[in-house]
N, C-alpha and C positions, 0 to 999 in steps of 0.2 A: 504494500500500500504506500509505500515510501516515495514511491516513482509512479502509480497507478491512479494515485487522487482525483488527477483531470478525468478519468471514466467515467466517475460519480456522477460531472458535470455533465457528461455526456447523457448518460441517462436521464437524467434531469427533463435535457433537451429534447430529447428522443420522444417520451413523454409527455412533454409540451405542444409538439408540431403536432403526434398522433391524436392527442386531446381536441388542437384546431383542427383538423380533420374531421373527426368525426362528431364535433359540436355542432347541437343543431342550432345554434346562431355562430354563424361564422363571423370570426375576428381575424381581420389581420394584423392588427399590431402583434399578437400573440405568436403566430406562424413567424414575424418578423421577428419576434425576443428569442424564441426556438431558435431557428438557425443563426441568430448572432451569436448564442449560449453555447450552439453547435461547434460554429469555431473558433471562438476562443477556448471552447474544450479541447479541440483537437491542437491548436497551436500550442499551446500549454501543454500537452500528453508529450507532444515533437521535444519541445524544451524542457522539460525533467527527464528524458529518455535519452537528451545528447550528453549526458553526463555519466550515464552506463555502457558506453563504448557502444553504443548501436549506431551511431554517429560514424562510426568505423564502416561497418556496414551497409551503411546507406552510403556513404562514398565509394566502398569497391562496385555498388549495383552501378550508381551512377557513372564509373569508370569503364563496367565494362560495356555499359549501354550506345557509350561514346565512341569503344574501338567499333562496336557492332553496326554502326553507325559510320565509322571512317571507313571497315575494311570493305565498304560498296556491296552494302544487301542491295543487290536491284540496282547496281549501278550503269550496267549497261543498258537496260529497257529504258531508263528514266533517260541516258543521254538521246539515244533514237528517237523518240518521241517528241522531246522538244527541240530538238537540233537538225534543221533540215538545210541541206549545203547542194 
């Protein structure tokens, strides 16, 4: 729970949207306080969580997304296509 606390809020949130859902007088302000609660929950989960070395983690994904990305998935259709000489 050290590092999990932002979930809480998450719940919270989740809660709150499903409530303006299914309320039979719809509010929007409410659906709006939901998903602001939503992501401040989640950015807060990101930032107690970069302190547990998953911050690591999330950089080698992002590394290798980037070679996966350099070593030309589809790089020759994509030249063909818009390259006409």
């Amino acid at each position: 729970m050290k590092y999990l606390w932002p979930v809480l809020l998450l719940g919270i949130a989740v809660g709150l949207y499903e409530y303006s859902i299914n309320s039979p007088r719809r509010t929007g302000g409410l659906s709006a306080i939901a998903v602001i609660l939503g992501v401040v929950s989640i950015t807060l989960c990101v930032f107690s969580l970069m302190g547990t070395g998953v911050i690591y983690l999330i950089g080698i994904v992002f590394i290798a997304a980037g070679i996966w990305l350099i070593t030309g998935r589809g790089r020759t259709r994509g030249w063909k296509r818009w390259y006409r000489s």
